[in-house]
C-alpha positions in Angstrom: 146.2 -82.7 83.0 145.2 -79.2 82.5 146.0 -79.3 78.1 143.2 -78.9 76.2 142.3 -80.9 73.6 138.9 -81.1 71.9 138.1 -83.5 70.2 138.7 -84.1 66.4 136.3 -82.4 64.0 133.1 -80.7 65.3 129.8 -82.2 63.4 126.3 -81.7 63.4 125.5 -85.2 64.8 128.3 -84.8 67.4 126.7 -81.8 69.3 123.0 -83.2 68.3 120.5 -84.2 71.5 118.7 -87.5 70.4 115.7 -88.5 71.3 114.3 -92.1 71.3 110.6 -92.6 70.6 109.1 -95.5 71.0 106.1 -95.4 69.2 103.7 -97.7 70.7 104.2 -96.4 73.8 104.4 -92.5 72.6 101.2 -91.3 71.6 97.6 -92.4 70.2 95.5 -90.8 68.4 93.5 -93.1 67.0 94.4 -93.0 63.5 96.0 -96.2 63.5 94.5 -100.0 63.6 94.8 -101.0 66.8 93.0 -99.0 69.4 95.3 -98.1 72.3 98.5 -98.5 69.9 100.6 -95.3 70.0 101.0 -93.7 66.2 103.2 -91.9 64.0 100.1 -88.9 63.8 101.0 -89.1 68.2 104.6 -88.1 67.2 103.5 -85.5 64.8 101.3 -83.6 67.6 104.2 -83.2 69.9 106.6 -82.3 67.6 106.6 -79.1 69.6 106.9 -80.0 72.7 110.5 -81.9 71.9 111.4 -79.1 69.6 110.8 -77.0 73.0 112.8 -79.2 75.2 115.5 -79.0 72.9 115.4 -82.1 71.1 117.5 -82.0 67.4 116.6 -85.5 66.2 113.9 -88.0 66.8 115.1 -91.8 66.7 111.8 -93.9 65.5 111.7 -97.4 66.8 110.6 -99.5 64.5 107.5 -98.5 62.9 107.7 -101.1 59.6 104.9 -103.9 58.8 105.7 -106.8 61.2 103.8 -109.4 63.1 105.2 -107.8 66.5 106.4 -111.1 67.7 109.3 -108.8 69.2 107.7 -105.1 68.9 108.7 -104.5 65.7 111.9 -105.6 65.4 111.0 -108.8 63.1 110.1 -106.9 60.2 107.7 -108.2 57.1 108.3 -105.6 54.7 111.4 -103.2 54.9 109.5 -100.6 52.8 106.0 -99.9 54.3 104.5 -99.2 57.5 102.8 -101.2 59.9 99.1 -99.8 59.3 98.7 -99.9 63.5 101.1 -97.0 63.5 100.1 -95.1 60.2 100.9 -95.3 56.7 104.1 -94.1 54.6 102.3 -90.6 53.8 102.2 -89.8 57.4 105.6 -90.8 57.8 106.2 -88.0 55.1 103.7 -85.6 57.1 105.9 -86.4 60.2 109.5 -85.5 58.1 108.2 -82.5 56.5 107.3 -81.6 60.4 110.6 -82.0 61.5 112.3 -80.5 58.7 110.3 -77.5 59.3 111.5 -77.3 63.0 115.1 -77.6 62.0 115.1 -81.2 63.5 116.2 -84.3 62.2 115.3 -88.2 61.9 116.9 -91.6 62.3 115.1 -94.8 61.1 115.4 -98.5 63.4 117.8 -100.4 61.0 117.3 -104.0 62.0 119.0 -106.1 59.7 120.7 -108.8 61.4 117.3 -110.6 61.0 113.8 -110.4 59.6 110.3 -111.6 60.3 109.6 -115.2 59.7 106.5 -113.7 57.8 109.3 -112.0 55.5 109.2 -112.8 51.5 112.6 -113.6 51.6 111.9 -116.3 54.3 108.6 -117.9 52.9 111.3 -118.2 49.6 113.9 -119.5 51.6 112.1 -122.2 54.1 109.7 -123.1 50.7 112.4 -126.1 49.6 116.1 -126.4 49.8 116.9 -125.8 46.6 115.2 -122.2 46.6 117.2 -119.5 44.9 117.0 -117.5 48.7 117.7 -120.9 50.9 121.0 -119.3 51.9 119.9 -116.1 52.6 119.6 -117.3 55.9 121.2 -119.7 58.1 120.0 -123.1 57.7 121.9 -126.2 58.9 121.3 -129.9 59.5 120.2 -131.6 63.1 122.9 -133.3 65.0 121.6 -136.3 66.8 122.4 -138.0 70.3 124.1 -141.1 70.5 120.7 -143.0 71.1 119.5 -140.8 67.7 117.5 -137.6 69.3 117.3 -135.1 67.5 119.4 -131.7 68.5 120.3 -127.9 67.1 123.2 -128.0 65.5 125.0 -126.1 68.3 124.7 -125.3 72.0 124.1 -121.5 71.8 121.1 -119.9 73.6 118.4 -117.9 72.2 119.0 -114.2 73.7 115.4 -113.8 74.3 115.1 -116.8 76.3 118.4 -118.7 77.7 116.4 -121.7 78.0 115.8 -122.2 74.6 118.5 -122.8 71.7 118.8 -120.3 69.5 118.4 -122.9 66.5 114.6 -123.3 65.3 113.3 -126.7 64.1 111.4 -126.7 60.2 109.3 -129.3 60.0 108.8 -129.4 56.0 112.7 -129.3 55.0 114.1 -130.8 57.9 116.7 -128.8 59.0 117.1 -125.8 61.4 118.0 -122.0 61.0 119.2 -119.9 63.0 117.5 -117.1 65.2 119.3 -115.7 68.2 116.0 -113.7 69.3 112.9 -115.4 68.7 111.9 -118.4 66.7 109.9 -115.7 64.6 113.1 -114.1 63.8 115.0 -115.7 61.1 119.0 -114.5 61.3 120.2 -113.3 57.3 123.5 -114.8 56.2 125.3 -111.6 55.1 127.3 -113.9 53.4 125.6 -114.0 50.9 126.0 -110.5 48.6 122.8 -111.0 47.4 121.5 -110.1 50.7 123.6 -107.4 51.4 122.8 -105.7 48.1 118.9 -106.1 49.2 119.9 -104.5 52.7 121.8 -101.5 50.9 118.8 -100.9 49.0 116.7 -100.7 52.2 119.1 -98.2 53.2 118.9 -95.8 49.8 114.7 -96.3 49.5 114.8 -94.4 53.5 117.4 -91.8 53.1 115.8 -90.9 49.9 112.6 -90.3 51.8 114.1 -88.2 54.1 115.7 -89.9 56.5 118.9 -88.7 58.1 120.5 -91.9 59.6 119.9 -94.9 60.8 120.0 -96.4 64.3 121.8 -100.1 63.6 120.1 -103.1 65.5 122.7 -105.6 66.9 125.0 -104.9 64.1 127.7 -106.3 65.4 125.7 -109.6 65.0 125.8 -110.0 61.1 129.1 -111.8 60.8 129.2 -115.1 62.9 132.3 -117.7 63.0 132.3 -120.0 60.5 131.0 -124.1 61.1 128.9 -122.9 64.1 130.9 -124.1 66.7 129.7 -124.5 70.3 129.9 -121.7 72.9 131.9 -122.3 76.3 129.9 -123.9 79.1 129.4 -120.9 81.2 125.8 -122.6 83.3 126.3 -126.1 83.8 122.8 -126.2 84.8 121.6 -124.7 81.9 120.9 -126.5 78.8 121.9 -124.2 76.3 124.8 -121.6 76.7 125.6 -117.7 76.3 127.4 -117.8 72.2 128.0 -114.1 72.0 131.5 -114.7 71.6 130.9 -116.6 68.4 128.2 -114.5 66.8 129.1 -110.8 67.6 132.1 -108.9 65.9 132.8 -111.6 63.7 135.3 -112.0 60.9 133.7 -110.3 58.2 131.8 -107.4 60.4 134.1 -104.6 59.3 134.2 -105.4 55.5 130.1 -105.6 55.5 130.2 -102.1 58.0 132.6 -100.2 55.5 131.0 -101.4 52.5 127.3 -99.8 53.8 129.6 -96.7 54.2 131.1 -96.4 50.8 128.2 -97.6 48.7 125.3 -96.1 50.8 126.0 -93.6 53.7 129.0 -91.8 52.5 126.6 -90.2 49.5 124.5 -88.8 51.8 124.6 -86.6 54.7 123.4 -88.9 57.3 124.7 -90.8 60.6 124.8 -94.3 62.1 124.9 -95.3 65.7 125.7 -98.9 65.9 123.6 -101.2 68.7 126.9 -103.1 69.9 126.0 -105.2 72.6 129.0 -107.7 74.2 131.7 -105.9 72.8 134.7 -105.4 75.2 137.7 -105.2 73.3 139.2 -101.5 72.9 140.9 -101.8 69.7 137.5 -103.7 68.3 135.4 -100.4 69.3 137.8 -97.9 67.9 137.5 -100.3 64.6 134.1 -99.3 64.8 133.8 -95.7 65.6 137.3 -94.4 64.5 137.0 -90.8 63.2 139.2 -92.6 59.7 137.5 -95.5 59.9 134.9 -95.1 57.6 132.3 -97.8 59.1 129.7 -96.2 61.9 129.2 -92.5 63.8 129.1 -94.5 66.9 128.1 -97.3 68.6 126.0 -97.8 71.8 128.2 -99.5 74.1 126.3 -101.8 77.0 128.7 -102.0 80.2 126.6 -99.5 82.0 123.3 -101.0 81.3 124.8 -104.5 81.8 126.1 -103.5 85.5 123.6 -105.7 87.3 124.7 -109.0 85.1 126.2 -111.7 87.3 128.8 -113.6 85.5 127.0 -116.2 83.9 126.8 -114.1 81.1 122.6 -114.2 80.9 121.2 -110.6 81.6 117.9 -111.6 83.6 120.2 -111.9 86.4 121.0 -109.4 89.4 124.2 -108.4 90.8 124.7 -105.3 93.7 126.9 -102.5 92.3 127.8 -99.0 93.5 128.9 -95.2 92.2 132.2 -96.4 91.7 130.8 -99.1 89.2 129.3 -96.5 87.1 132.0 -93.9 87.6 134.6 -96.6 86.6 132.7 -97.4 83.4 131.8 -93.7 82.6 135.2 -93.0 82.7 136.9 -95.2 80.8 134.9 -94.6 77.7 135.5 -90.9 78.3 139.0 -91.3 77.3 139.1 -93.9 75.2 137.3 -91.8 73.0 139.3 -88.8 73.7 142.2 -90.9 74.0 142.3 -92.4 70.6 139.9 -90.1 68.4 136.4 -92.1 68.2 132.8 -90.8 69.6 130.8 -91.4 72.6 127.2 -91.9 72.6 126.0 -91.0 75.7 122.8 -93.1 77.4 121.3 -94.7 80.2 118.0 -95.6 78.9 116.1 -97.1 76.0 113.4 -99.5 75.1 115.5 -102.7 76.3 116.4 -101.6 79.4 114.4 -100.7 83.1 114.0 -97.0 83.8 116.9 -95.1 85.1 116.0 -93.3 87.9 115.1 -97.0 89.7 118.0 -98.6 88.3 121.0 -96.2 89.1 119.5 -93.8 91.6 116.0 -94.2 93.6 112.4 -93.8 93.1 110.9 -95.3 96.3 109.8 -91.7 97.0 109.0 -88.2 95.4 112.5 -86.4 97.0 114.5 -88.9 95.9 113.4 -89.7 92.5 113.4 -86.0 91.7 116.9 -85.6 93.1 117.9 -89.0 91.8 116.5 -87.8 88.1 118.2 -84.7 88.3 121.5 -85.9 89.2 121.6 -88.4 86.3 120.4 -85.5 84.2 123.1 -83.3 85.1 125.7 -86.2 84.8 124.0 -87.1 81.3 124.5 -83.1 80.1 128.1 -82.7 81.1 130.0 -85.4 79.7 131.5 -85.9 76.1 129.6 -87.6 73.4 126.0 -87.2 71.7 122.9 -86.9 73.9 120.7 -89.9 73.9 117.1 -89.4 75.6 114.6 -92.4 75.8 110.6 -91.0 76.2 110.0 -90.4 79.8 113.7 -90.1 81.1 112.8 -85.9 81.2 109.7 -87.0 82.7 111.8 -89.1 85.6 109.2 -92.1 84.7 109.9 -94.8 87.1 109.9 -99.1 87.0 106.2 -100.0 87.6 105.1 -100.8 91.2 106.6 -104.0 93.3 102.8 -105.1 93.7 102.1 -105.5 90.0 102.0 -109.0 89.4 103.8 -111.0 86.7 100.8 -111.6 84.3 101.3 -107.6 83.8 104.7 -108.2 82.4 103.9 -108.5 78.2 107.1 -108.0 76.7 108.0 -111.7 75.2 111.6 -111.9 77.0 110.0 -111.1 80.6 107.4 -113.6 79.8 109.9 -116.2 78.8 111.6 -116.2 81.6 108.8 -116.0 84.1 107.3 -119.4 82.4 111.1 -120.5 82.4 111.2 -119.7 86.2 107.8 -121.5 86.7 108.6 -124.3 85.1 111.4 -125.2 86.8 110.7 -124.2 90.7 107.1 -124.4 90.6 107.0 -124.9 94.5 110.1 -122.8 95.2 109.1 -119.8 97.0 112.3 -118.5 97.4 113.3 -118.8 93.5 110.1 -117.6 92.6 110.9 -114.2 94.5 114.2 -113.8 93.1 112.3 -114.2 89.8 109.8 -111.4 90.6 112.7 -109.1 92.0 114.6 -109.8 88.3 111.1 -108.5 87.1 110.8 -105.9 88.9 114.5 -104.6 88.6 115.7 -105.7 84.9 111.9 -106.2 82.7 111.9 -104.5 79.3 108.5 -103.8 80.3 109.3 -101.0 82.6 110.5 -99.2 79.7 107.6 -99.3 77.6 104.8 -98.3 79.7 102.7 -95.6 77.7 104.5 -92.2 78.4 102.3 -89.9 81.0 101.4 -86.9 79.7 99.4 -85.4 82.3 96.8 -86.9 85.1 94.2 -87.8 82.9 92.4 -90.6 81.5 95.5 -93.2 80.5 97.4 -90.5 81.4 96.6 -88.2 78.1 98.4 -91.5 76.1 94.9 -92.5 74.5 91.5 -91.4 74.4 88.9 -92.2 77.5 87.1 -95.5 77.4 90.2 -96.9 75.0 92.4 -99.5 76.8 96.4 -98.8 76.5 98.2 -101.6 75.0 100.2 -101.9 77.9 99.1 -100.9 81.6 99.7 -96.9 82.5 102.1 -96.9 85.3 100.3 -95.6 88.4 102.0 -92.9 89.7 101.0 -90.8 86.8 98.4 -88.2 88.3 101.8 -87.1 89.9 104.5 -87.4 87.1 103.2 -86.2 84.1 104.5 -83.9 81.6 101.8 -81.0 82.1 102.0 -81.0 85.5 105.8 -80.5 85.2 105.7 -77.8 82.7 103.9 -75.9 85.5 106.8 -75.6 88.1 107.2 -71.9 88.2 109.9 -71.7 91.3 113.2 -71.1 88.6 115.1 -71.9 92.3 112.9 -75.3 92.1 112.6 -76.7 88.5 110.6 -80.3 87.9 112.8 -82.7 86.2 111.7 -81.4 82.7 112.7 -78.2 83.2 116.4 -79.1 84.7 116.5 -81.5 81.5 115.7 -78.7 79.5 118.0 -76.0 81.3 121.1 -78.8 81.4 120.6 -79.1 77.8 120.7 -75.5 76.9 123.8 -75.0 78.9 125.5 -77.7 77.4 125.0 -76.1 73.7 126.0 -72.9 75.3 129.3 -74.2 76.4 129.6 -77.1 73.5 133.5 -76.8 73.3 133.4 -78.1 76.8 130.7 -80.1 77.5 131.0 -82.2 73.7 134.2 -82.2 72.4 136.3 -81.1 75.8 138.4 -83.2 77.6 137.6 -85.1 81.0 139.7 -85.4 84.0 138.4 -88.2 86.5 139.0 -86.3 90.2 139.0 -89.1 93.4 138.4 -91.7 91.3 139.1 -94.3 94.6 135.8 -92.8 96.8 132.9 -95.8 96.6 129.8 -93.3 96.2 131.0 -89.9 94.7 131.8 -89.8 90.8 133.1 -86.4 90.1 135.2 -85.1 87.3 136.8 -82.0 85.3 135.6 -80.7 81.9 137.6 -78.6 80.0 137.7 -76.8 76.4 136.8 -73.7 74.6 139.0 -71.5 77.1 136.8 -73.0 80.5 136.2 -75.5 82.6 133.8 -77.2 84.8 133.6 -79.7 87.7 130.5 -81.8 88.5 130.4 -83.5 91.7 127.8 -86.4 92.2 126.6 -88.8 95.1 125.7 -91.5 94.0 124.1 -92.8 97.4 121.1 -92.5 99.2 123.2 -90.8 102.4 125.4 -88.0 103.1 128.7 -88.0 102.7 131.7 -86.0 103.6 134.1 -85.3 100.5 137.2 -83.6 100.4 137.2 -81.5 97.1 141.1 -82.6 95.7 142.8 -79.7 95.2 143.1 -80.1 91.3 139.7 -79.3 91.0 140.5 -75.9 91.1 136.4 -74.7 91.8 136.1 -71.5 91.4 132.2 -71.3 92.4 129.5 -73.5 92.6 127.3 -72.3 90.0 123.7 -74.9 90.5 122.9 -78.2 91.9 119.9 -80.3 91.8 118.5 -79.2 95.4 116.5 -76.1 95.8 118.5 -72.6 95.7 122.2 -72.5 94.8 124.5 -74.6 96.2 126.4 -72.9 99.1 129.0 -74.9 99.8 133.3 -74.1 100.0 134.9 -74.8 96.9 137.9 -76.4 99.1 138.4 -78.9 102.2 135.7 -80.8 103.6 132.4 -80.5 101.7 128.8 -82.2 102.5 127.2 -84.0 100.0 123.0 -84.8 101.0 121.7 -88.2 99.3 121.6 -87.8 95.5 123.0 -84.3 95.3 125.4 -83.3 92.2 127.0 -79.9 91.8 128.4 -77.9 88.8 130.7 -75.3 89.3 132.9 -73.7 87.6 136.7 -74.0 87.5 140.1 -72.6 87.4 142.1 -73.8 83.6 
C-alpha cells in the first residue's frame, strides 16, 4: 500500500481553497434595498480578510433578480442583479477586487429551473399554443375514478414531501412541473431552444469575469420520459420520494458535455456539479472523469445525508457514528484515486445545519473548539478541492434548542413545521420530534448572519437595523475579531487552526491534494484515521470522533514517525506505537515513515 500515486494532472482549481458566501447572510452595508440584507459591497470590504485566511476563490450564492421565494434560487432575470444585494457595476467592483488579490470567482448556476416571475414562464403559462409552452414541463390532470382532479404523477415536491411536486394553472388547465417550490417552474432541456438560452447565460458571466460556475441540481435537468410514478416508499404519505425518476436521467450527459464543448471548454473556467441522490459509481465517474469532458466535480451528499432514515425524505433523523463518516470519507477517497475523477471536499453549505453540531459537539466552549478543530484538520488533509461555507472557520454553531419554531424562516423548515402541525396538532410527542428535526437538520441554521465580532448584530449590519434573520446568540463569544486575537501560537482559535491547516496543506500539496489515502483500522466505531502519501512523504491523521476517551492501538502500518500537532493545547506527546489515548474530540497529524 505504500506506491505512490498522485493523482492525474495537477490544476489550478484542483489545489484551489473555496469559499462559499452566502450573501444575505454575509455582510450589509447598507447599499442595497432591503435594510438588514447582506450585499455584494459586504463581500467587497472583506475581501481581505478571506484573502488573509487563505481563501483562492469566492463561490457567490445567488445574487440575480428573483422574488426570493427560495433565496435566490428561482431566478427572474439570469442577467442582472437583484437591486437588495447591489447592481451589476458592483459585481464588477467586486471581480476587479479579487482579480487584484490573485483570487478567483464562481457564479450559482441554477438552471434546472427558474422563477415563476421569469419571461420565459409568463410566455409559456400565457396560452398553450405559446411559442415557449414547452420550455417547461406542462402536462394534463389525471382524475379519480369519482372525477377529482390529481397531478399527473405521484412524486413529491422536495421542499415539502407533503405536497406534489406538480403545480395546478388555473387559466390553461394543466399542471407543470416544479420539484422545489410552486414558484419554481422546472425547464424542459428538451427543448434546444432552452438549452441554447442556458449556454448563453453561461458566455454573458464568464465574459464578465467569471471563472466557473457552481451547477444547481444539475443532475436534475434530464427526467424519464411519460412521468411515470415513483415507488411507494411512505404509505402514509400522500405523495412519494421521485428522485430516481428525475435525477441522472437519460439525456444528462449529452446536455453536461455539450455546455463543455460549446461554452466552458473556450474558457479557462471550472464547474462543480450540485449532484444530490446520486449513488451509482460508474454514474459519478461519468460525471467527473478526468476524459470525460462534462464537469470539474460534483458535490456528492452521503455525508450530509447521514442522518436520513430510509424513507428517503431528509427532514428525518437517524443516529450515526465515526465509523458512518469514516466509511463514507473513504470510499470517495479512492474511488477518485481509484479510477481518475476529483473529490470536492465539504461538510457545510447553505442547505445543510452547521458542522460542528451535526458531526462533532457544540453544547459547550471545549468541545465545540475541539470539535471545530478536528473537522478542520480532517477537512485540510484529505484529497480533493477545499470547500468552506461562511462561519465554518468561525466554528458557528445550530441556533439554541430554546428558539422557538416561528424563528425558523427558511420556506422548507416552515413547510414542514405547518406540515407537522397539521397533522398532530395535539400530539406532544410528534411535535417534539418535529422541533428536534428543527433543531438538528433546518437550513436555517446555516444562514444565520455570520458574526463578525461582539457588537451590535454582531458587526453583520449597522445598530438600530434589524437582520433579516435572527443573530445567533452566542456571538459576543464567537466572533471573528475576537478570534483573530488569540495570541498563544500553542492555543490557536478555530480561525487560526483553519488558517495554519490550510497553509500546511499548500505546503505539502503533493500529499495532502493529489496523494494517495490509506484507510488504517477501518473496523474501530469512533476513530477515523488514515495515511497520506505523495511528493516523497507522508502523513497520518488520527481522529475521535466521540465525545470520550478512547484507547487505540496505532496499527503498525502507520509507520508514525512523530506527532507533529493536534487540536489540544501544546504538542501532542503521545507514542507513536502500542496503546495510545485519545481525549474526546482530539485528532493528531504526524508524520510518517514511506
Amino acid at each position: 500500500m505504500n506506491k505512490q500515486t498522485p493523482n492525474s494532472s495537477q490544476a489550478w482549481w484542483k489545489e484551489a481553497v473555496i469559499y462559499q458566501i452566502y450573501p444575505a447572510s454575509f455582510l450589509s452595508t447598507g447599499s442595497g434595498s432591503v435594510p438588514g440584507w447582506g450585499d455584494i459591497k459586504g463581500v467587497i470590504s472583506k475581501l481581505d480578510y478571506l484573502k488573509h485566511l487563505g481563501v483562492d476563490i469566492v463561490w457567490l450564492s445567488p445574487i440575480l433578480k428573483s422574488p426570493q421565494a427560495d433565496m435566490g434560487y428561482d431566478i427572474s432575470d439570469y442577467k442582472k442583479i437583484d437591486p437588495r444585494y447591489g447592481t451589476l457595476e458592483d459585481v464588477d467592483e467586486l471581480i476587479a477586487g479579487l482579480k487584484k488579490r490573485g483570487m478567483k470567482v464562481l457564479m450559482d448556476l441554477v438552471v434546472n429551473h427558474t422563477s415563476d416571475h421569469h419571461a420565459w414562464f409568463l410566455e409559456s403559462r400565457s396560452s398553450k399554443d405559446n411559442p415557449k409552452r414547452d420550455w417547461y414541463h406542462w402536462q394534463p390532470p389525471k382524475h379519480t375514478e369519482d372525477g377529482k382532479r390529481i397531478p399527473p404523477n405521484n412524486w413529491a415536491s422536495l421542499l415539502g414531501e407533503a405536497n406534489s411536486a406538480w403545480t395546478w394553472d388555473e387559466e390553461t388547465q394543466q399542471y407543470y412541473l416544479s420539484l422545489f417550490t410552486p414558484e419554481q417552474p422546472d425547464l424542459n432541456w428538451e427543448n434546444p431552444e432552452v438549452r441554447a438560452a442556458i449556454h448563453d447565460v453561461l458566455k454573458f458571466w464568464l465574459d464578465r469575469g467569471a471563472n466557473g460556475f457552481r451547477e444547481d441540481v444539475i443532475n436534475m435537468i434530464s427526467k424519464v420520459p411519460g412521468y411515470p410514478d415513483a415507488e411507494v416508499t411512505n404509505e402514509d404519505a400522500p405523495f412519494q420520494p421521485g428522485y430516481k425518476l428525475f435525477c441522472n436521467g437519460p439525456k444528462l450527459h449529452e446536455y453536461l458535455h455539450a455546455m463543455n464543448r460549446e461554452v466552458i471548454s473556450k474558457y479557462e473556467a471550472m464547474t462543480v456539479g450540485e449532484m444530490p441522490f446520486v449513488k451509482d459509481e460508474d454514474e459519478i465517474i461519468k460525471c467527473v472523469g478526468a476524459g470525460r469532458q462534462e464537469l470539474n466535480e460534483i458535490f456528492m451528499f452521503d455525508l450530509v445525508d447521514i442522518d436520513n432514515d430510509s424513507s428517503g425524505f431528509r427532514m428525518t433523523l437517524k443516529d450515526f457514528n465515526g465509523k458512518d463518516i469514516k466509511d463514507i470519507q473513504s470510499k470517495f477517497q479512492r474511488l477518485m484515486l481509484d479510477r481518475d475523477g476529483w473529490n470536492s471536499l465539504f461538510i457545510e453549505n447553505h442547505d445543510n445545519a452547521r458542522s460542528v453540531t451535526r458531526y462533532t459537539s457544540s453544547s459547550d466552549t471545549t468541545s465545540r473548539n475541539l470539535g471545530a478543530k478536528l473537522l478542520a484538520l480532517m477537512q485540510t488533509t484529505l484529497a480533493g478541492t477545499l470547500f468552506i461555507y461562511q462561519g465554518e472557520e468561525l466554528a458557528m454553531a445550530n441556533v439554541p434548542a430554546d428558539w422557538p419554531p416561528s424563528e425558523y424562516i427558511d420556506i422548507e423548515s416552515v413547510n414542514y413545521w405547518n406540515k407537522m402541525s397539521a397533522l398532530y396538532p395535539n400530539d406532544e410527542e410528534k411535535l417534539a420530534y418535529a422541533r428536534k428535526v428543527l433543531l438538528h437538520k433546518s437550513r436555517d441554521h446555516a444562514r444565520t448572519p455570520v458574526q463578525w465580532n461582539a457588537g451590535p448584530n454582531a458587526g453583520f449590519c449597522a445598530e438600530g437595523t434589524k437582520p433579516w434573520m435572527r443573530v445567533n446568540d452566542d456571538y459576543k463569544e464567537w466572533n471573528a475579531e475576537a478570534q483573530r486575537k488569540f495570541s498563544d501560537p500553542e492555543d490557536l482559535s478555530v480561525l487560526q487552526f483553519w488558517k495554519r491547516g490550510m497553509q500546511q496543506r499548500m505546503e505539502h500539496k503533493d500529499c495532502f491534494v493529489y496523494g494517495d489515502f490509506e484507510l488504517l483500522d477501518p473496523e474501530h466505531e469512533s476513530v477515523f484515521a488514515y495515511r497520506r502519501f505523495g511528493g516523497g512523504e507522508a502523513f497520518v491523521v488520527v481522529l475521535n470522533f466521540s465525545g470520550e476517551e478512547v484507547k487505540w492501538e496505532v496499527p503498525a502500518e502507520a509507520g508514525v514517525e512523530k506527532w507533529v500537532t493536534g487540536n489540544y493545547k501544546g504538542k501532542p506527546e503521545k507514542r507513536t506505537e502500542g496503546s495510545i489515548l485519545l481525549r474526546p474530540w482530539e485528532g493528531l497529524l504526524g508524520t510518517a515513515k514511506l
